[in-house]
C-alpha positions in Angstrom: 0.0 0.0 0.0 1.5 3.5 -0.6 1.5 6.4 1.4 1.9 9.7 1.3 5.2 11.6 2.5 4.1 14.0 5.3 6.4 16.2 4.3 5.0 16.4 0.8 1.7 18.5 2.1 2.1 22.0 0.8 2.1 24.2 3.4 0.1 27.4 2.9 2.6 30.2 4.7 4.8 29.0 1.6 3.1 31.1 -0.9 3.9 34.2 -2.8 1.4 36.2 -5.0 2.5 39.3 -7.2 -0.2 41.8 -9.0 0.1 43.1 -12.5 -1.4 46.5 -13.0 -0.5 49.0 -15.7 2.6 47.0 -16.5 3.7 47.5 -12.8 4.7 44.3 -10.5 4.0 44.3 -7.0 4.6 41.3 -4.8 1.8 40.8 -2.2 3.4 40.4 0.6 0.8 41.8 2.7 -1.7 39.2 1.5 -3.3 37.1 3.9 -5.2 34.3 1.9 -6.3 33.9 -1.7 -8.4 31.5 -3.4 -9.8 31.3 -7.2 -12.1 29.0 -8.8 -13.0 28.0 -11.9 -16.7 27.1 -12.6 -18.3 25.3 -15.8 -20.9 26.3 -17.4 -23.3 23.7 -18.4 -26.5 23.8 -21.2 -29.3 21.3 -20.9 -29.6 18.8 -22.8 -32.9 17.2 -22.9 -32.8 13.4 -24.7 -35.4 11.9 -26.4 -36.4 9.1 -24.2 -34.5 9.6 -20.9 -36.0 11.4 -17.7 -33.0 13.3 -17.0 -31.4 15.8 -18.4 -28.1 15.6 -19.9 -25.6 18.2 -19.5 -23.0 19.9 -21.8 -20.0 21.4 -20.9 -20.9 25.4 -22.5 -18.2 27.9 -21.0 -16.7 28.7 -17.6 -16.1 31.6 -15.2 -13.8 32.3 -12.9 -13.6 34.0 -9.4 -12.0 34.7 -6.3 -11.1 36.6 -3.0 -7.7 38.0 -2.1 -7.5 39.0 1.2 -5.2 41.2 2.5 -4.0 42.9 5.6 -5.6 46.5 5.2 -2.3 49.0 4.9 -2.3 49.7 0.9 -4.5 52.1 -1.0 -3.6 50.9 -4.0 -7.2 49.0 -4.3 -9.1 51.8 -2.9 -6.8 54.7 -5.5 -7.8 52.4 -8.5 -11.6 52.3 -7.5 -11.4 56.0 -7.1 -10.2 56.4 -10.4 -13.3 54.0 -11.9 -16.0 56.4 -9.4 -14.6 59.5 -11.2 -13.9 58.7 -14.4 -15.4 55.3 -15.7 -12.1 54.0 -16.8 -12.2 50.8 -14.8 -9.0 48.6 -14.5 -7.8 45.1 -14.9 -4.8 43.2 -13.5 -2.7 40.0 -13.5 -2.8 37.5 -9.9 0.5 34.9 -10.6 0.6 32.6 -7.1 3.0 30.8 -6.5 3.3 27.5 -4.0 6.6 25.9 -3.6 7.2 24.6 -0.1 10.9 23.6 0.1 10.0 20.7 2.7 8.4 19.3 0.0 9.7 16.8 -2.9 6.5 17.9 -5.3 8.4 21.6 -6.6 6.0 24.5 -7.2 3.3 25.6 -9.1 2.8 28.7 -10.4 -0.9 29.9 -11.6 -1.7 32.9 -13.2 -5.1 34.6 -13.0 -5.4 36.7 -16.1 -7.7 40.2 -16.8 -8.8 39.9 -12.8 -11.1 43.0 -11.9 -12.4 43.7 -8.4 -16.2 43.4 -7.6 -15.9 45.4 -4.3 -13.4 47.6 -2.2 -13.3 48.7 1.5 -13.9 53.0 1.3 -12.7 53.0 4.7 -12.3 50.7 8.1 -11.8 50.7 11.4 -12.2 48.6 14.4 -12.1 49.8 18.1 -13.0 47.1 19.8 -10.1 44.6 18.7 -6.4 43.7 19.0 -6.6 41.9 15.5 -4.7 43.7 12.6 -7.4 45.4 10.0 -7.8 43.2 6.8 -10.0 43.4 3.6 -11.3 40.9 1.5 -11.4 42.1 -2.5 -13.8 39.5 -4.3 -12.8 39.3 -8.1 -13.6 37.9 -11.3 -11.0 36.6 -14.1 -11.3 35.9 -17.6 -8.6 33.9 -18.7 -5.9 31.1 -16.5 -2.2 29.9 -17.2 -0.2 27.2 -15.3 3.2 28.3 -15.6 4.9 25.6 -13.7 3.1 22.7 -12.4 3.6 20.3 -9.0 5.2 16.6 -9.8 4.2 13.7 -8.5 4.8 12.7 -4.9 7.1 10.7 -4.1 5.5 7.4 -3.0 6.6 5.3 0.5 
């Protein structure tokens, strides 16, 4: 029976995650979490003679959150711009997970033409010790693997 190395679990506080914006690179470092998805989209398919319905694959969409410990304005400066002006804006998310404890390398995703649904205007928090964070739901429109995890190594 094979097992998986401990080891080989990817730990989380590993990551990295760098925005594109304007042709500027920024490492995240103040990011907290992150997670994307990518959804299908399905059509009916009704079949003569079966009950069910069938389902075909018909597109996708793609979301996520980034959350981040609430010290930049960069976010906020960029909505501020789309409130006064219209001209909204779009940016590249590359994450990467390589956990040097781990035999499996990294992987490196990149989230492609991300723009923000929401913003936090403003925050604060009087009644706790906790650092201030926000979380910055987006959608995407396009996903690259740049380098991709091997295979664990097998006990």
């Amino acid at each position: 029976m094979a097992f998986l190395k401990a080891e080989d679990a990817i730990s989380g506080k590993q990551g990295k995650a760098f925005v594109t914006i304007n042709g500027r690179v920024e490492e995240l470092f103040y990011a907290k979490t992150v997670e994307a998805t990518i959804e299908k989209t399905k059509a009916d398919v009704p079949i003569l003679g079966k009950t069910n319905v069938g389902k075909k694959a018909a597109g996708w969409s793609g979301t996520g959150t980034l959350t981040i410990y609430y010290f930049t304005s960069m976010f906020r400066a960029l909505m501020l711009e789309y409130i006064k002006t219209g001209k909204d804006f779009y940016f590249d998310l590359q994450i990467v997970n390589e956990d040097p404890a781990s035999t499996v390398g990294k992987q490196t995703s990149v989230l492609k033409d991300c723009n923000l649904d929401s913003v936090v205007a403003a925050a604060f928090d009087a009644t706790s010790d906790d650092p201030l964070e926000e979380e910055l739901p987006f959608t995407f429109d396009d996903f690259d693997l740049l380098d991709q995890f091997n295979a664990p190594i097998v006990r």
